[in-house]
N, C-alpha and C positions, 0 to 999 in steps of 0.2 A: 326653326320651330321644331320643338319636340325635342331637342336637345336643352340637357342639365347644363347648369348654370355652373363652372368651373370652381372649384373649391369650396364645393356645396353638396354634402353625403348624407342620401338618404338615411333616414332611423332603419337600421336592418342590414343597410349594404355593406358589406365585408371593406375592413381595412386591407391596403395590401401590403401593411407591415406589421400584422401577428400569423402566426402561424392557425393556419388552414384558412383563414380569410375570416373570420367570421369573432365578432368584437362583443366580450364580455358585456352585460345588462348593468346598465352605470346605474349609482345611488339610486335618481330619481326614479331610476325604471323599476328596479328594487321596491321601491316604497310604492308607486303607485302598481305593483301588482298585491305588495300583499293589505295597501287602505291608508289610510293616514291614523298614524298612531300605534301600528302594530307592526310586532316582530316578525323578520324571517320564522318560519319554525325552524324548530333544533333537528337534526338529523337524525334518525331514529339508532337507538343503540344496537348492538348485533342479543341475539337470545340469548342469554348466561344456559348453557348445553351441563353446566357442572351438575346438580341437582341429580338429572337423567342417568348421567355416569355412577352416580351412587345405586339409585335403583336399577343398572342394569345388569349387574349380577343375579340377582334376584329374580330377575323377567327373564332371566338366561335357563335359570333352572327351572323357573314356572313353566315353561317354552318345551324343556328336554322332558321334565317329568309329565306334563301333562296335554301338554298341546299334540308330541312327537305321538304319544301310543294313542292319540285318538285321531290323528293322519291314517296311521299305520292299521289301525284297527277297520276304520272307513276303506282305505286300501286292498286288505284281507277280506272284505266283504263283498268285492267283487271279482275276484279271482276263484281259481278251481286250486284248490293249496293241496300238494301233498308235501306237508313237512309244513316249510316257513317257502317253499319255492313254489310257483306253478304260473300258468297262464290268466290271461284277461277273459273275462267271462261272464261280462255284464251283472245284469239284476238276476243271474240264474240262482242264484244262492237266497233271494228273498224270493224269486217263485216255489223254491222249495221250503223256505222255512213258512212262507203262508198258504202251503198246501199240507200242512201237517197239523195234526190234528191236537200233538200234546201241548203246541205252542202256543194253540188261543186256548186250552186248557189254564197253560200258566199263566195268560195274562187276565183269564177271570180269577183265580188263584188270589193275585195279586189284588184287583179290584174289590174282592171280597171281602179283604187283610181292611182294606179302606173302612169297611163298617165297626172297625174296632177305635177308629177317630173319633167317633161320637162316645162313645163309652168311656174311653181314655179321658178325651173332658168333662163330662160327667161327673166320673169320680174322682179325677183331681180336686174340681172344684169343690166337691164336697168333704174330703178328707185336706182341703188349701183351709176352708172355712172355718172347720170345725178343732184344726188348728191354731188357729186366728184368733179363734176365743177362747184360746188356753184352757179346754178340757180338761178335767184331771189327767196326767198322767202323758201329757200332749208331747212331753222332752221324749219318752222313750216310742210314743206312737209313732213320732216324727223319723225316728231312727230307722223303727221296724220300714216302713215304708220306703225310706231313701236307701237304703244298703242294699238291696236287690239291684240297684243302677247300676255299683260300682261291682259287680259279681260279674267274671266272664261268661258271655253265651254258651260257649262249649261247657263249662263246668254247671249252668242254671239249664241246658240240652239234656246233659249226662245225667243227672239230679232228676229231671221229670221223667226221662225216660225210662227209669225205673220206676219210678213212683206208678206213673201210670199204666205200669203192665197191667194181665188181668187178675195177677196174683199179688198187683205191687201194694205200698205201703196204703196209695187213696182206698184201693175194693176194700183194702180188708178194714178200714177205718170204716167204712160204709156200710160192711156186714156186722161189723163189731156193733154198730149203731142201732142195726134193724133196718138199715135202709137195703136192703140185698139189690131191691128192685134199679136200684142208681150204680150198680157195681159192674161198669159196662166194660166194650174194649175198646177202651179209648182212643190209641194210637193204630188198633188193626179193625178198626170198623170203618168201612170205603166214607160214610155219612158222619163220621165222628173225627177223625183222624184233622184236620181244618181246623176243626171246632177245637179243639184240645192245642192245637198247635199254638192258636188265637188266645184261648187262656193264659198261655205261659207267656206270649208276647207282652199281654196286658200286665199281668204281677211284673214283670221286669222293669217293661217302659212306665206305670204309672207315675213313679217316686219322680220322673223329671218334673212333670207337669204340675207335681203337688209342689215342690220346691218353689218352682217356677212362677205359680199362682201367690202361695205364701208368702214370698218377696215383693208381687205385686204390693201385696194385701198389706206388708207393713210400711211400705209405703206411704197408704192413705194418711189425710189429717183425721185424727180420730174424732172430731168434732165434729163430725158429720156425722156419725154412728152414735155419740153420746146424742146427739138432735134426736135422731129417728128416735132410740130408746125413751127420750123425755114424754117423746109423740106417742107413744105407745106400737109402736113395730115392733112384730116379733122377728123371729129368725128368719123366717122365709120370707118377711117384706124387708130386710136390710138385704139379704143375699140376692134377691130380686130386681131391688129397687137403685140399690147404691152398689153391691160388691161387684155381682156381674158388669153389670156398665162399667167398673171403673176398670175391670180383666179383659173388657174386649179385643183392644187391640193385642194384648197380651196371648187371648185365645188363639187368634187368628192367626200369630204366629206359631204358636204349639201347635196348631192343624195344620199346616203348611209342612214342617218339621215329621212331625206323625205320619204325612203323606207320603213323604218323600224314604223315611224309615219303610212305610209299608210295602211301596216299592221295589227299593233297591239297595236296604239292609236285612232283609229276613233270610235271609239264604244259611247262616249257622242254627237259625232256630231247626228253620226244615232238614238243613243236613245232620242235623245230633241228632232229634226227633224223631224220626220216619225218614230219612232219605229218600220224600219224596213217593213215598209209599204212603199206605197199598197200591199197588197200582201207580197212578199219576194222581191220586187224589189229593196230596198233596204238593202238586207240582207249581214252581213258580218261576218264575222269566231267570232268575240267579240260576239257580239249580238248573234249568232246561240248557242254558248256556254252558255250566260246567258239563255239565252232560252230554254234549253234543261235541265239545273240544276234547275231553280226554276220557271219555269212555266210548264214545261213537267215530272220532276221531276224522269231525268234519269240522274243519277250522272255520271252514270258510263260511257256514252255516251257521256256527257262533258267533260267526264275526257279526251278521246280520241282524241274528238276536240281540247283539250287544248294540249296534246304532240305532235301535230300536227304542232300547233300554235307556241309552243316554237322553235318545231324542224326549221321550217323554221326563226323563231326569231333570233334564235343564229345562224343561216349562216348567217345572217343580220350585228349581232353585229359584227362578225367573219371580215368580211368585214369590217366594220365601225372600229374597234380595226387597221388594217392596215394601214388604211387610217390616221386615227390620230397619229400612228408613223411616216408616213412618213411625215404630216404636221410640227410635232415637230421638226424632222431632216431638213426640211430647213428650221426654225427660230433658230438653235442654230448656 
């Protein structure tokens, strides 16, 4: 009793003539694990890696160019640097750069630069529009506007910065006028100097936003606009009712782009400009960083400035990266 029945093997019990004891899953056992009527599955194939190999050159250099000096720069942010050498040194370098006083200077600098977003769309949209419906003369207005884009900062810097002396080409257009009272010092007034700055960014940046809008705009079915016109809309219930709404997401993206320029591309307007003068009245996070690296010659302090700079940078992009998916998704 209790003992098996001689020439009688349990399902499971190891033969003792395969190797390691233990007896492959015959047909039927095959079929009824995977049902009646259905296949073993196929083995999965290994990942085709080729593809990856093509893009990784490419991720190699995205890596050296961009990833390596914002390690490096993150790095230098916490050290005591004389040179490119020094010790570990915690967050001392951001107790100093948020104890100084030119530094949230520059970051209202910059935040201020941001009030020229509204105005930039504004007038896009109004000189996109007024384009749109082929004004007299619209080929060459179109021009006037979009070539100030393709002009170098430094040479549209160098260009204002004369003009706006207190003797330059604007005063004396201004006294020549009658207007003496508007014939101010632009660039060396502590109250002015921002404000004038802000001007020249705006003539330069608008021609994107007007291009930008325009290409919206001829996009549209024009059936929509012959409608309203049948309806009796004038200009300002089409631009209202139909042009704006159909620029939105479009805006949205130019405001994003705008931000991101106001940011952490103005630094050649301020540097040809005012360098950041009179005073720090025209100081911005770019310029307070060059300044602190190779005129003040605390690396380590710009370094802080700078992950500062990025950190706010890449919410920027972060945003901006949205924005241009969802543009994509309504052209496809």
């Amino acid at each position: 009793m209790g003992s098996q029945p001689t020439g009688v093997r349990l399902e499971g019990s190891p033969k003792g003539n395969e190797p390691g004891g233990v007896s492959p899953p015959s047909h039927s056992a095959r079929q009824r694990a995977t049902g009646p009527g259905q296949q073993a599955p196929a083995p999965r194939k290994p990942a085709n890696l080729r593809p990856y190999l093509y893009v990784l050159p490419a991720l190699l250099v995205m890596l050296l160019v961009y990833a390596y000096p914002v390690y490096l720069n993150v790095r230098f942010s916490l050290m005591n640097l004389v040179g490119f050498q020094g010790a570990y040194s915690g967050l001392r370098n951001y107790r100093i750069l948020f104890d100084d006083r030119a530094f949230y200077q520059s970051i209202l600098h910059n935040f201020l630069l941001f009030l020229l977003v509204p105005v930039l769309i504004f007038l896009a949209i109004l000189f996109a529009t007024l384009l749109f419906e082929q004004m007299r003369g619209w080929r060459f207005y179109r021009t006037v506007i979009f070539v100030p884009t393709v002009l170098s900062i430094t040479v549209v810097g160098i260009v204002f910065s004369i003009a706006f002396q207190r003797n330059g080409a604007i005063n004396q257009l201004l006294r020549s006028a009658g207007l003496d009272f508007l014939a101010l010092n632009w660039l060396g007034d502590v109250n002015l100097a921002l404000l004038t700055v802000g001007m020249v960014i705006v003539w330069r940046e608008l021609g994107f936003g007007t291009i930008l809008f325009l290409a919206r705009l001829s996009s549209m079915s024009e059936e929509v606009l012959d409608a309203a016109k049948l309806d009796g809309a004038g200009w300002w219930a089409r631009l209202r009712h139909i042009m704006v709404p159909e620029l939105a997401t479009v805006i949205e993206f130019y405001a994003v782009i705008m931000l991101i320029t106001m940011l952490s591309w103005v630094f050649n307007y301020v540097y040809v400009l005012t360098a950041g003068g009179p005073g720090t009245s025209t100081y911005v996070m770019e310029l307070y960083i060059y300044r602190e690296a190779f005129l003040h010659n605390r690396l380590g302090v710009a370094s802080a400035a700078a992950v500062v700079l990025f950190i706010l940078t890449l919410a920027l992009m972060v945003l901006s990266s949205r924005q241009r998916r969802r543009v994509a998704q309504e052209y496809e």
